[in-house]
KOLKOLSE-335273 format. One line per 4 residues: number of its first residue (from 1); their letters; for each residue z, y, x of N, C-alpha, C. Coordinates in nm, 2 decimals, always signed. Atoms other than C-alpha are relative to their C-alpha. Layout:
N
NUM) a) Z Y X Z Y X Z Y X ~ ...
end
This chain:
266
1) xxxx) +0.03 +0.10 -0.09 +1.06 +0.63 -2.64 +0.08 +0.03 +0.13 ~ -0.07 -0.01 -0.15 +1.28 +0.57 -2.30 -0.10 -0.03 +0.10 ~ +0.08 -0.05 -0.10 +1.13 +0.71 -1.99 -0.03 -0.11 +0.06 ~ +0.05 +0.16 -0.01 +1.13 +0.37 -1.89 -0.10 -0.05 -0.05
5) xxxx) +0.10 +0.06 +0.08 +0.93 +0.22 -2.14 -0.14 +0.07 -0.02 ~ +0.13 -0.10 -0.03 +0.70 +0.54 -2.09 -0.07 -0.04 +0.10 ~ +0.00 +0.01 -0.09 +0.68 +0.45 -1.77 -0.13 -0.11 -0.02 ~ +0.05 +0.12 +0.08 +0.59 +0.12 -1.84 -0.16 -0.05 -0.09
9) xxxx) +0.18 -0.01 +0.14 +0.30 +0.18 -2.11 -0.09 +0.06 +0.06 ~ +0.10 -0.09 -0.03 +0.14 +0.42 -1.92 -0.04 -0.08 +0.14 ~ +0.02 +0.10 -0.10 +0.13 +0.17 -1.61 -0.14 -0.11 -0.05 ~ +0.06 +0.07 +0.04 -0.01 -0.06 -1.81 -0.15 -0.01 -0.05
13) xxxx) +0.11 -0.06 +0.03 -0.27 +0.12 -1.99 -0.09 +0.03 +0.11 ~ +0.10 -0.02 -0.10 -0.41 +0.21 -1.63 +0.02 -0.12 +0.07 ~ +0.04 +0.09 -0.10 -0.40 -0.12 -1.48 -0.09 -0.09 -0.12 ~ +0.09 +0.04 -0.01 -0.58 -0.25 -1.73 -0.17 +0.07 -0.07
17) xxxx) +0.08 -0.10 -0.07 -0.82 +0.04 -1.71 -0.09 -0.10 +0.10 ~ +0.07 +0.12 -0.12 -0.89 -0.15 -1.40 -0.06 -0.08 +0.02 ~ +0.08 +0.13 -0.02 -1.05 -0.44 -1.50 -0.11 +0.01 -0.07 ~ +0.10 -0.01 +0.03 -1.40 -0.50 -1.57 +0.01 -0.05 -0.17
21) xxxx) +0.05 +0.03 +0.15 -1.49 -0.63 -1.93 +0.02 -0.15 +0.03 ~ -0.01 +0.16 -0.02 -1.49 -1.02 -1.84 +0.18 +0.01 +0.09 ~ -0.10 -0.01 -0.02 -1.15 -0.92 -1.66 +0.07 +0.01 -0.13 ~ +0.00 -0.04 +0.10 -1.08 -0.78 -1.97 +0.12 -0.14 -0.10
25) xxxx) -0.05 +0.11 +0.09 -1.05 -1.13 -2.15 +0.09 -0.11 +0.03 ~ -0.08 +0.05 -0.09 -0.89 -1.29 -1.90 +0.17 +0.02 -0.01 ~ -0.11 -0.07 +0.00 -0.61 -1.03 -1.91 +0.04 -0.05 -0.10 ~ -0.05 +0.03 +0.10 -0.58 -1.11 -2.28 +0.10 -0.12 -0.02
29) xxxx) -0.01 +0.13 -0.03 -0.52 -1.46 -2.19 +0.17 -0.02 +0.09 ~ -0.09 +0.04 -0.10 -0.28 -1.43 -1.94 +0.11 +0.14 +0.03 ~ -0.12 -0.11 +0.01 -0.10 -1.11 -1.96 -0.04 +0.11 +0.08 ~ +0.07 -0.12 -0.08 -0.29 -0.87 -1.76 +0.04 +0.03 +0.15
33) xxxx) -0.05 -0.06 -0.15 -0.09 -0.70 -1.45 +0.10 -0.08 +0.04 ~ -0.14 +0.03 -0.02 +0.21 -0.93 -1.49 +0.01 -0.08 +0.13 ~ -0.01 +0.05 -0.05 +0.10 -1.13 -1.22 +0.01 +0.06 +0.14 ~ +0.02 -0.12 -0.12 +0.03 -0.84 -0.97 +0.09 +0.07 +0.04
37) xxxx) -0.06 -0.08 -0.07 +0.23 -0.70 -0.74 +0.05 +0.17 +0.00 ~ +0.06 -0.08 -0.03 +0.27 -0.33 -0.72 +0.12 +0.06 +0.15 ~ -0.07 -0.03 -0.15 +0.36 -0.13 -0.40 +0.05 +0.17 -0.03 ~ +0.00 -0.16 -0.06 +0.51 +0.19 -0.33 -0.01 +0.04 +0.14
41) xxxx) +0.05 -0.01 -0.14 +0.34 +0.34 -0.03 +0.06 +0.17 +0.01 ~ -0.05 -0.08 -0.07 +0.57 +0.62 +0.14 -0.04 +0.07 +0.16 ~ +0.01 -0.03 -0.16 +0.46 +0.86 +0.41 +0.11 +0.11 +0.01 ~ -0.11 -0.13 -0.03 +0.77 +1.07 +0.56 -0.09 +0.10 +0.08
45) xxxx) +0.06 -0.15 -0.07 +0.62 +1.39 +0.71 +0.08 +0.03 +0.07 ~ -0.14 -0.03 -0.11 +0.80 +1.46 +1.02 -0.08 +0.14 +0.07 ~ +0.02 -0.14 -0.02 +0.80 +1.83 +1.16 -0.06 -0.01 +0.13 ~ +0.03 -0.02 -0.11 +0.63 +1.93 +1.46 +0.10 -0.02 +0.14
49) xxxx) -0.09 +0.03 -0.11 +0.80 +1.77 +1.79 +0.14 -0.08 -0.06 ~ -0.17 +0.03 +0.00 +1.11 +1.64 +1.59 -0.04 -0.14 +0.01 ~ -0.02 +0.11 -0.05 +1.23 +1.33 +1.69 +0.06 -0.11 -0.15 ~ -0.06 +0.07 +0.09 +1.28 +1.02 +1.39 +0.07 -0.08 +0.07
53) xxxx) -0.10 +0.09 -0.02 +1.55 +0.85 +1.56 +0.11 -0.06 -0.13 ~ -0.09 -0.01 +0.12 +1.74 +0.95 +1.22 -0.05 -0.10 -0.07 ~ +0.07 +0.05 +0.06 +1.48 +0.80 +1.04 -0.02 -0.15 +0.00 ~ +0.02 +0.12 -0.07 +1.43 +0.51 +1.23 +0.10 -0.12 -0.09
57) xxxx) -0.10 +0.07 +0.05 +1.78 +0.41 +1.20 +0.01 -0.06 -0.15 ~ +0.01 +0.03 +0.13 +1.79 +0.44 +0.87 -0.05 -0.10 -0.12 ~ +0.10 +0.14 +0.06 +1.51 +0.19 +0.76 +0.05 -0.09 +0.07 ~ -0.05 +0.12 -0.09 +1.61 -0.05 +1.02 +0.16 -0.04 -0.06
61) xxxx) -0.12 +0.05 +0.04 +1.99 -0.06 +0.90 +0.06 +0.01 -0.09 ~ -0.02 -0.03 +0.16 +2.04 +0.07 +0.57 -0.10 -0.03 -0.12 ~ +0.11 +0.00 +0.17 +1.71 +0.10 +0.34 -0.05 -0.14 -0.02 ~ +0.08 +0.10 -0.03 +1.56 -0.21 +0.46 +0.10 -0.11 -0.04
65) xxxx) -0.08 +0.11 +0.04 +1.87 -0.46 +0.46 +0.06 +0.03 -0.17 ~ -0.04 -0.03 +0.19 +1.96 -0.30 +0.11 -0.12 -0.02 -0.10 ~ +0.12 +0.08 +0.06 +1.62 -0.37 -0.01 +0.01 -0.11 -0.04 ~ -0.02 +0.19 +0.01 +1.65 -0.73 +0.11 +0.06 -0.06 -0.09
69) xxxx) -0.12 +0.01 +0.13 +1.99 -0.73 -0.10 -0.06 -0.03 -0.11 ~ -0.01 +0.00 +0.13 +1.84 -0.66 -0.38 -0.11 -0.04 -0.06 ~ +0.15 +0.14 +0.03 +1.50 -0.95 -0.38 -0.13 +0.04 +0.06 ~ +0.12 -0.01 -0.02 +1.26 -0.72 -0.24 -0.02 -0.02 +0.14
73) xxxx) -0.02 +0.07 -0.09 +1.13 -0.90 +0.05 -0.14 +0.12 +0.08 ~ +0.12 -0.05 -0.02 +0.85 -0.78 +0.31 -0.02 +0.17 +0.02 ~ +0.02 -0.13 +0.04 +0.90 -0.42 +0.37 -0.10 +0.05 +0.15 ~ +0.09 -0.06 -0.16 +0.62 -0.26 +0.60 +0.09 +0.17 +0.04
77) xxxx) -0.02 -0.14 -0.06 +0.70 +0.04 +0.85 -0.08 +0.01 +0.12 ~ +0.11 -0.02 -0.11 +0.44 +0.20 +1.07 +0.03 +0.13 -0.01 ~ +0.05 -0.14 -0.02 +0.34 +0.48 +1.26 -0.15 +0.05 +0.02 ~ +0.09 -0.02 -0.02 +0.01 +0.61 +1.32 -0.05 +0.03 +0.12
81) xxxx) +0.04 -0.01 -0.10 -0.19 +0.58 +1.65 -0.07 +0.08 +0.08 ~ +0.05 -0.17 +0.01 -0.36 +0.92 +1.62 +0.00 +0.04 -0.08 ~ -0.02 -0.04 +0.11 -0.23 +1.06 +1.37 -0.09 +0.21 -0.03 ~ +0.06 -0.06 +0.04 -0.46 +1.31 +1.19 +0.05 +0.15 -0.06
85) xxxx) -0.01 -0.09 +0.07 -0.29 +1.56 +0.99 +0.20 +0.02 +0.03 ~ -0.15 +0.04 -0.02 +0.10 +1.54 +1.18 +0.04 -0.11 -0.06 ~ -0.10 +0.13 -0.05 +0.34 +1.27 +1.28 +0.03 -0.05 -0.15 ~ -0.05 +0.04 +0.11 +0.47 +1.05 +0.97 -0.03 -0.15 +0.06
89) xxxx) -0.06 +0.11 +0.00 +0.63 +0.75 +0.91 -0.03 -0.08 -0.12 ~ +0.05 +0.09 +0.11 +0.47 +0.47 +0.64 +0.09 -0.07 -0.03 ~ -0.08 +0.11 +0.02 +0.68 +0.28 +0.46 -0.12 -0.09 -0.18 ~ +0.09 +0.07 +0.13 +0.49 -0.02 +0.19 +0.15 -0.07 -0.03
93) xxxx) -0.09 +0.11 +0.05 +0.77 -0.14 -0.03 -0.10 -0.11 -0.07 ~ +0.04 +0.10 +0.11 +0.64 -0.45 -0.26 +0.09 -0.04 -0.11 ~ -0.07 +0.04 +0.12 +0.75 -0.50 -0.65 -0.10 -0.08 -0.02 ~ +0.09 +0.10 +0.04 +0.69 -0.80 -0.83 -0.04 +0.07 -0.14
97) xxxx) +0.01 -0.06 +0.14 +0.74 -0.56 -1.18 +0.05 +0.15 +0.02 ~ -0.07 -0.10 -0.03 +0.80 -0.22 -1.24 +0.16 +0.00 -0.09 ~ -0.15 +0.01 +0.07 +1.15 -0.30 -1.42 +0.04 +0.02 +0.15 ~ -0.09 +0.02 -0.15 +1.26 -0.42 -1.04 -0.01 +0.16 +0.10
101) xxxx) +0.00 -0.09 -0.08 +1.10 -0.11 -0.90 +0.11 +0.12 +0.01 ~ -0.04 -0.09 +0.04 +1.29 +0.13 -1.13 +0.15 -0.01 +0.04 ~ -0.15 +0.00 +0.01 +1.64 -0.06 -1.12 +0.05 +0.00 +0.16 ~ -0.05 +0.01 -0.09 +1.59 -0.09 -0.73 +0.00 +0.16 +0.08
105) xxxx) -0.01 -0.11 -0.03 +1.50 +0.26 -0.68 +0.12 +0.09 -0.03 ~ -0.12 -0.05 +0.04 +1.78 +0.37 -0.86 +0.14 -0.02 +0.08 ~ -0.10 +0.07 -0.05 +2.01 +0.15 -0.68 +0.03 +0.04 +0.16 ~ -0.01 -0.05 -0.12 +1.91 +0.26 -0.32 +0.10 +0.06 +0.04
109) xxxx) -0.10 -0.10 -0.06 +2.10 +0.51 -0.23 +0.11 +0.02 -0.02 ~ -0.13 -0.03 +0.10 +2.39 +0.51 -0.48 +0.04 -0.15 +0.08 ~ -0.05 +0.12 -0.05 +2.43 +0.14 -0.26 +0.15 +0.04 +0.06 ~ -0.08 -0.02 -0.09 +2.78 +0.16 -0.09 -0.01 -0.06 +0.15
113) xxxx) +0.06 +0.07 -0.12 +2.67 -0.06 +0.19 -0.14 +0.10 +0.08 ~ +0.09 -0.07 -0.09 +2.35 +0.12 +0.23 +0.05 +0.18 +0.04 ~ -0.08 -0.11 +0.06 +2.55 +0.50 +0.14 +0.06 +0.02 +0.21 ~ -0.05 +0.05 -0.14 +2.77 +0.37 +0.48 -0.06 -0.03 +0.14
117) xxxx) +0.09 +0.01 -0.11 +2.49 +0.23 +0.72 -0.10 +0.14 +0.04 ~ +0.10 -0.09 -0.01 +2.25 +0.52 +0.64 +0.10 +0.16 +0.02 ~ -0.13 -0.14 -0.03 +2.56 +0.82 +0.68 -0.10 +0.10 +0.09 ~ +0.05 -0.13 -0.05 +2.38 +1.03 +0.95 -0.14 +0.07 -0.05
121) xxxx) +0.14 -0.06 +0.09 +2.02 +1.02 +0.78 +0.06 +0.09 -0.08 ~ +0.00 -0.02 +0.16 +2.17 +1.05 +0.42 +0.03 +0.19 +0.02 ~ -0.15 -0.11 -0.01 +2.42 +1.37 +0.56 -0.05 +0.08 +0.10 ~ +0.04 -0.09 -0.09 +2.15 +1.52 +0.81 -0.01 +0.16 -0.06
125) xxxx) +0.03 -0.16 -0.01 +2.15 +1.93 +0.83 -0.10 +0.06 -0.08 ~ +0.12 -0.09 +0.04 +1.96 +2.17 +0.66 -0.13 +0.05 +0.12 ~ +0.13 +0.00 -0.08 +1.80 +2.29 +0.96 +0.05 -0.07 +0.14 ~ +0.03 +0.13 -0.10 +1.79 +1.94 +1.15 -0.05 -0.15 -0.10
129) xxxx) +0.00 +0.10 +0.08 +1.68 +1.74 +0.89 -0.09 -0.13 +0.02 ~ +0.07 +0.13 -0.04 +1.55 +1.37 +0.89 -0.16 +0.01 +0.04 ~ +0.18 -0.01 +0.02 +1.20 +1.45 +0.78 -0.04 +0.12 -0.08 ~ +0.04 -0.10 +0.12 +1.01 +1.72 +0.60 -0.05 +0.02 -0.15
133) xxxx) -0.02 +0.05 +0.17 +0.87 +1.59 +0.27 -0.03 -0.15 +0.01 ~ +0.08 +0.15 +0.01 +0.77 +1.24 +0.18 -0.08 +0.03 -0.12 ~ +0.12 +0.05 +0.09 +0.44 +1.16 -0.02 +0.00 -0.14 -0.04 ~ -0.03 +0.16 +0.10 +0.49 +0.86 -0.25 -0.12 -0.06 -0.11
137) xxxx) +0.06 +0.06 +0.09 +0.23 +0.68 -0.44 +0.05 -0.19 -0.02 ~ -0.01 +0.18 +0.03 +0.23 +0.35 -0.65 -0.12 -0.03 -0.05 ~ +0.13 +0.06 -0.03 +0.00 +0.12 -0.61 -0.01 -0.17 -0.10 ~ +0.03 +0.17 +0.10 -0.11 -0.19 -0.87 -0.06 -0.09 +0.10
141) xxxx) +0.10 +0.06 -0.10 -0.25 -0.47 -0.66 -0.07 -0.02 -0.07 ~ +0.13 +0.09 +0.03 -0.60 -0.62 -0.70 +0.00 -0.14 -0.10 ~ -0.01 +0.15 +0.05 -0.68 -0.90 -0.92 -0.07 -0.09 +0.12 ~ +0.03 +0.05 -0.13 -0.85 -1.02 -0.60 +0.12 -0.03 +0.08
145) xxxx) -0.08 +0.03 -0.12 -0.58 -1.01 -0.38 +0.14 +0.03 -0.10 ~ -0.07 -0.11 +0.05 -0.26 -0.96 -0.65 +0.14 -0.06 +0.09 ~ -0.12 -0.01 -0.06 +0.01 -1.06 -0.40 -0.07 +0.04 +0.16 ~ +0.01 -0.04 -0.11 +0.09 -0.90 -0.06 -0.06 -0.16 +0.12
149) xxxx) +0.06 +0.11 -0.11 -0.08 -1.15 +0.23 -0.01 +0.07 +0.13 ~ +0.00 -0.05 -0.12 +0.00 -1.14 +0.58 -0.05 -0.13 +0.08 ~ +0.07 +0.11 -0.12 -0.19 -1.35 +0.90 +0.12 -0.05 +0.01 ~ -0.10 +0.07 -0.11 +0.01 -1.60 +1.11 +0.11 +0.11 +0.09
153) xxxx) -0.04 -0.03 -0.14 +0.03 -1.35 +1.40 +0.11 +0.13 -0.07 ~ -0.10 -0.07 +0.05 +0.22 -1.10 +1.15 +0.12 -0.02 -0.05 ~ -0.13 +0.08 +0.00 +0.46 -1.34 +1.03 +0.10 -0.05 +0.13 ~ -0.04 +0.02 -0.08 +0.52 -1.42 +1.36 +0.06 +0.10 +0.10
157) xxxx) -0.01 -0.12 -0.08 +0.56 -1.05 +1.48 -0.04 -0.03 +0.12 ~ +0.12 -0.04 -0.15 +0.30 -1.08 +1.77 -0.06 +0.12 -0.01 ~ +0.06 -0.11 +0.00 +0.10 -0.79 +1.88 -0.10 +0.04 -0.09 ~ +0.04 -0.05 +0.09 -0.07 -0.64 +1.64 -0.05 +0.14 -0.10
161) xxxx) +0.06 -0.10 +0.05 -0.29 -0.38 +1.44 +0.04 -0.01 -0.13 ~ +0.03 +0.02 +0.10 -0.33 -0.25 +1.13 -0.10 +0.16 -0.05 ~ +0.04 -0.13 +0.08 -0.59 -0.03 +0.92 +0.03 +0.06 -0.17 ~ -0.04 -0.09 +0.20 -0.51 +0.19 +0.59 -0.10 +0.07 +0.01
165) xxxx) +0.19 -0.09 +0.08 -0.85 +0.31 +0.41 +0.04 +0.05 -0.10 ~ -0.03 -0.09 +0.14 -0.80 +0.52 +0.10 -0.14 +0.04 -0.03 ~ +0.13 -0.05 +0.07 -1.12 +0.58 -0.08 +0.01 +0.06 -0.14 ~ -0.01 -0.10 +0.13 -1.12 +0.85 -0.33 -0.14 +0.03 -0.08
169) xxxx) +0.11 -0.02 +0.09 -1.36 +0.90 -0.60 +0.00 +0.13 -0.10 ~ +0.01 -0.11 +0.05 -1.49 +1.19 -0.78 +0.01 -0.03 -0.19 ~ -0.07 +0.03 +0.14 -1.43 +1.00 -1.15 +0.09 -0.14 -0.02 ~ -0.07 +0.14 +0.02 -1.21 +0.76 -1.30 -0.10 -0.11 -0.06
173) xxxx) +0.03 +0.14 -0.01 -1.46 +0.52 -1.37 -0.07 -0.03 +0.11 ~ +0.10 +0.01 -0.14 -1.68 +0.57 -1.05 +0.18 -0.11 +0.09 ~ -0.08 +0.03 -0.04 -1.34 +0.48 -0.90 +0.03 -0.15 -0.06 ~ -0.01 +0.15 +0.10 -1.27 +0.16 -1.18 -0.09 -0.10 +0.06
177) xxxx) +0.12 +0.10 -0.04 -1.63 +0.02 -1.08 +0.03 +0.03 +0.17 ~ -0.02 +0.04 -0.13 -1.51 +0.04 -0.67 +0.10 -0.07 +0.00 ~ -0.12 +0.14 +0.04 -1.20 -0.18 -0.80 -0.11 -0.11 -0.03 ~ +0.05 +0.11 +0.01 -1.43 -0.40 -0.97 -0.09 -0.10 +0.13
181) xxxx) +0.05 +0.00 -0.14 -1.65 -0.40 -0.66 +0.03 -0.08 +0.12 ~ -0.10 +0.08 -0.12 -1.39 -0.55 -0.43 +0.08 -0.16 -0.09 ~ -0.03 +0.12 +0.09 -1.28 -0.78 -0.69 -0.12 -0.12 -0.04 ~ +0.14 +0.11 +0.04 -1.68 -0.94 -0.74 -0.01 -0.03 +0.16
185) xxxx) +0.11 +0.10 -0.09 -1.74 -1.06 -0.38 +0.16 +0.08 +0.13 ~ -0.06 -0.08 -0.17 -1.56 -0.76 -0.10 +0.08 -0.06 +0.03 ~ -0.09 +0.05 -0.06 -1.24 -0.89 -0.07 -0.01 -0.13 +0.04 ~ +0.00 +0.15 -0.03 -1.34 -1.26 -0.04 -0.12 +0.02 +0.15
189) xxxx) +0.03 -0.02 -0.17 -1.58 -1.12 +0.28 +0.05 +0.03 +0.06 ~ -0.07 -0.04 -0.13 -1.34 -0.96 +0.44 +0.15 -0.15 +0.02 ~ -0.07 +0.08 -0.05 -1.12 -1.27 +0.43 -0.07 -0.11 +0.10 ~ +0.10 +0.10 -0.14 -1.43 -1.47 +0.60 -0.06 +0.02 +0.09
193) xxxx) +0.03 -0.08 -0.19 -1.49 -1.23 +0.88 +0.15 +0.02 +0.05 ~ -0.11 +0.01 -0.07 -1.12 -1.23 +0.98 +0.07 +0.18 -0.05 ~ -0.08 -0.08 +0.03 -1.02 -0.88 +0.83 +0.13 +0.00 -0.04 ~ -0.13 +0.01 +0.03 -0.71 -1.03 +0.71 +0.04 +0.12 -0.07
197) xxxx) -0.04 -0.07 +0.08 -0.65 -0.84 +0.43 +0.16 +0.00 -0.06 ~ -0.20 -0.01 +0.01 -0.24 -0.70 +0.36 -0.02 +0.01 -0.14 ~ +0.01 -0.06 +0.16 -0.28 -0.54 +0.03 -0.16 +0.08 -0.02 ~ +0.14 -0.08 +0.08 -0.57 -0.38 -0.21 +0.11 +0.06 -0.11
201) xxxx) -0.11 -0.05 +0.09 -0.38 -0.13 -0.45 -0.10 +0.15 -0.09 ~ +0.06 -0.10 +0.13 -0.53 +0.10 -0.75 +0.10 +0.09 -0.02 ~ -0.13 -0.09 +0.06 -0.31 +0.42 -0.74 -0.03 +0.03 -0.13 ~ -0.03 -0.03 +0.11 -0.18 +0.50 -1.04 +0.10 +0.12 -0.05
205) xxxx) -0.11 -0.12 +0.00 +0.09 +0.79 -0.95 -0.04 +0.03 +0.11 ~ +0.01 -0.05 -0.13 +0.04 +0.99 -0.66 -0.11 +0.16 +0.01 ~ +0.12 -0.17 +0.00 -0.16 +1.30 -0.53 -0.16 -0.05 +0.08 ~ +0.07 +0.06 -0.04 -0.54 +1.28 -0.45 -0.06 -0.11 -0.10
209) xxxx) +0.07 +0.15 +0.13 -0.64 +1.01 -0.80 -0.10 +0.09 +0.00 ~ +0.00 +0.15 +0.02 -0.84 +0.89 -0.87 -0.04 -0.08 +0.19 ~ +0.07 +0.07 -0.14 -0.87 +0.64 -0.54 +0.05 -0.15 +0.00 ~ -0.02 +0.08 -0.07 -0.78 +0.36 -0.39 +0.04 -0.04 +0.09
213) xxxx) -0.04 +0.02 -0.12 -0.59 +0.22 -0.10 -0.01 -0.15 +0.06 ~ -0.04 +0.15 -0.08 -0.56 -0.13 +0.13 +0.00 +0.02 +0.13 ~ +0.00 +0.04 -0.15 -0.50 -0.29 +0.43 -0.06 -0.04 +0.05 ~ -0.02 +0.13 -0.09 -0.59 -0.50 +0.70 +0.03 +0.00 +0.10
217) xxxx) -0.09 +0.04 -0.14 -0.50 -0.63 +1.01 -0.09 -0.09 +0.08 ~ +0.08 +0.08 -0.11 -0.59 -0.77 +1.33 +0.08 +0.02 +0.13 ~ -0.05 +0.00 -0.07 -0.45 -0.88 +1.63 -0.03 +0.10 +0.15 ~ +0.05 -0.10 -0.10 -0.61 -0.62 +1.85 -0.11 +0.14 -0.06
221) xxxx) +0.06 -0.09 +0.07 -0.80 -0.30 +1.77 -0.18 -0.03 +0.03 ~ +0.13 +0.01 +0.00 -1.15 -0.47 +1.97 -0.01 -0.11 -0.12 ~ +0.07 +0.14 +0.10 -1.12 -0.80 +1.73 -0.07 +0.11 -0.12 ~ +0.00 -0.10 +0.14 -1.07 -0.56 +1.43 -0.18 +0.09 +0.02
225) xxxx) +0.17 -0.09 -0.02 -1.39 -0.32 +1.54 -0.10 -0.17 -0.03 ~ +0.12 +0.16 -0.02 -1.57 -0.74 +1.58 +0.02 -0.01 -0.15 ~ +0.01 +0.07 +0.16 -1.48 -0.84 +1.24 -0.05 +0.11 -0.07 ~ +0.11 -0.09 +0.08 -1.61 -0.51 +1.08 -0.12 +0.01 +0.07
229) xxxx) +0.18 +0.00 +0.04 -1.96 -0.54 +1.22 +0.00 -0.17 -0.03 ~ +0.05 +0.12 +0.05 -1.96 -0.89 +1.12 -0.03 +0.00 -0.14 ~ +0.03 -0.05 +0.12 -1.89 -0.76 +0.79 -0.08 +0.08 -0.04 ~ +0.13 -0.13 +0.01 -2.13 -0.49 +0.83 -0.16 -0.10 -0.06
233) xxxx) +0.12 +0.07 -0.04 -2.40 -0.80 +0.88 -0.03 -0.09 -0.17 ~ +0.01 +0.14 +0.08 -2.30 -1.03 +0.59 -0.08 +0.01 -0.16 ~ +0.11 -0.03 +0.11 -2.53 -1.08 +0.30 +0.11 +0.02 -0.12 ~ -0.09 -0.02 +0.12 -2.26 -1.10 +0.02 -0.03 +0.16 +0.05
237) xxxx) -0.05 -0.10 -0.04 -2.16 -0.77 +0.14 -0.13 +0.13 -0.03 ~ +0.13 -0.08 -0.01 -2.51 -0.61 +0.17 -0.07 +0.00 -0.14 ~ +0.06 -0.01 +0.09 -2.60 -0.71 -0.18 +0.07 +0.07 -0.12 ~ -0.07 -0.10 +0.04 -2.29 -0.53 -0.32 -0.01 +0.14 +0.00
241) xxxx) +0.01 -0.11 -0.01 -2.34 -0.25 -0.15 -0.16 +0.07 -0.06 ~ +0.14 +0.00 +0.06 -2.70 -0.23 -0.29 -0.04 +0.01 -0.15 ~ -0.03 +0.03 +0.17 -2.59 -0.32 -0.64 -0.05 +0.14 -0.06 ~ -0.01 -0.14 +0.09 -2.71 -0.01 -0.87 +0.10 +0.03 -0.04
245) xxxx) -0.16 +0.01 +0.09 -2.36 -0.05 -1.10 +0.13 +0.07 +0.14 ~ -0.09 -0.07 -0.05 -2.18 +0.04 -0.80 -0.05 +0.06 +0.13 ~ +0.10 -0.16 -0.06 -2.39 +0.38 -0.63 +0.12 +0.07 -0.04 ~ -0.17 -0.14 +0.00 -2.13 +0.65 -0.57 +0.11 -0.02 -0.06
249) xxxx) -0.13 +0.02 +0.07 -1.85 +0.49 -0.63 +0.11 +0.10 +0.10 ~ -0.11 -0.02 -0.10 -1.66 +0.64 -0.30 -0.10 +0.13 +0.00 ~ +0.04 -0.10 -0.08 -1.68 +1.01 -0.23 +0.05 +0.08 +0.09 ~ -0.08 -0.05 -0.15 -1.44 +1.03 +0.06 +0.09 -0.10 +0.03
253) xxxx) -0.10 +0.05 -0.03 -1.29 +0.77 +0.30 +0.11 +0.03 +0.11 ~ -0.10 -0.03 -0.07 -0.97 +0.81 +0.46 +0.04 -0.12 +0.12 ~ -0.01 +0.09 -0.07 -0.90 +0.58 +0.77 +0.14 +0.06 +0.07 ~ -0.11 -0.06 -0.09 -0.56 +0.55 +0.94 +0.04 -0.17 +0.04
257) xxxx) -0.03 +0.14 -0.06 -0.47 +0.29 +1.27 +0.15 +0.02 -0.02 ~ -0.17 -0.03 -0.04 -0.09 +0.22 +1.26 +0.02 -0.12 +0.08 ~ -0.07 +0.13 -0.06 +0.13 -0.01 +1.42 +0.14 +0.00 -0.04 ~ -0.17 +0.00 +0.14 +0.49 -0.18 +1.30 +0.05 +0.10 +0.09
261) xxxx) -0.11 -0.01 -0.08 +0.77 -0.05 +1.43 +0.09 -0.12 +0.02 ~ -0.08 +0.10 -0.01 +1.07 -0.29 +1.55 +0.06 -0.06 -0.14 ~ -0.05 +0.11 +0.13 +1.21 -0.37 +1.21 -0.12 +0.04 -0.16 ~ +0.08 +0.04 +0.14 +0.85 -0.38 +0.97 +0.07 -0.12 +0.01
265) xx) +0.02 +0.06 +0.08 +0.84 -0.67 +0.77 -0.12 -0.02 +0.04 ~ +0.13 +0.03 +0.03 +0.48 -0.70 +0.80 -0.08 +0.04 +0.13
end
């Protein structure tokens, strides 16, 4: 079998993992993941005190317009507002399949166009280098939410927040039933309290599985605090969290505020 098609099978087998039993038949029906998005979510690890100007550039004038090139639209870049565990740099690509993922990851760097704009990153020093490692996971979207969605005011690049939650679970189905979870009611409350939800994503590669990751957003960090106690209040929400079927689904969340930089996407 080609590593591709490995790839591929084993993707698939955990996204539809994913779905409840009435998702299940649905999938059958309709092809399961094909309609879902997935993301690769990138943090660069930047060293103590060093400066990403390298970095910067780089997404801004090489990775990002060679992206664009090559159909994938929408690329987030953030930093973190207190960053927790050192400095780093987020990058959310969006695939519509993992074929595109594979042939555009491949393609990146080997670009002549991008190769040229990206020169001082690609060709930085041993000891001066861009960044220190990057952490990469891929992420399946939600059958709730299976394409990226952004507000008005992010299309419009107005001021703006955003949160990244990662909820990690201590089994793979405790983790399955907090997908289903968000897929029976959560995500449709957090679109009617104003969370503006970016993505919902089921890792599937990465360090830290089994978990979970998403966004949201908000035009300020007091609205954002307003629309989470509204959601705190809402009955959908309170009768989920109450549900027996889904008790200890989450046994650690991770919270991180970012903001774009000049050339997000999102």
């Amino acid at each position: 079998m080609k590593r591709r098609d490995f790839l591929k099978t084993s993707m698939a087998a955990s996204a539809l993992a994913g779905l409840s039993s009435a998702e299940l038949g649905t999938a059958a029906e309709s092809g399961g993941a094909a309609s879902r998005e997935y993301y690769e979510l990138r943090a660069y690890r930047l060293k103590a005190g060093a400066n990403h100007e390298l970095l910067d550039a780089y997404l801004e004038k090489a990775a990002i317009p060679a992206l664009n090139r090559f159909g994938v639209k929408r690329v987030g870049v953030f930093t973190e507002t207190n960053p927790k565990d050192g400095a780093k740099v987020y990058v959310l690509i969006p695939y519509s399949n993992l074929d595109t993922m594979v042939a555009v990851t491949a393609r990146l760097n080997a670009d002549p166009e991008c190769q040229k704009a990206g020169a001082d990153y690609l060709g930085s020093p041993k000891d001066n280098p861009a960044f220190d490692r990057i952490d990469s996971w891929l992420l399946l979207a939600f059958a709730g939410l299976p394409k990226l969605e952004l507000a008005p005011y992010s299309l419009e690049k107005k001021p703006r927040m955003f949160e990244l939650r990662t909820y990690e679970s201590f089994s793979e189905l405790k983790a399955l039933k907090k997908v289903e979870m968000f897929n029976s009611g959560e995500i449709q409350v957090m679109r009617e309290v104003g969370l503006a939800p970016v993505f919902y994503g089921q890792a599937l590669v990465g360090r830290d599985l089994p978990h979970l990751t998403y966004m949201t957003s908000a035009e300020s960090e007091d609205l954002h605090k307003q629309h989470w106690d509204v959601f705190g209040k809402h009955p959908v929400w309170n009768k989920l969290k109450n549900a027996p079927e889904y008790a200890d689904t989450v046994s650690k969340i991770t919270q991180r505020f970012l903001v774009p930089t000049e050339c997000s996407q999102i």
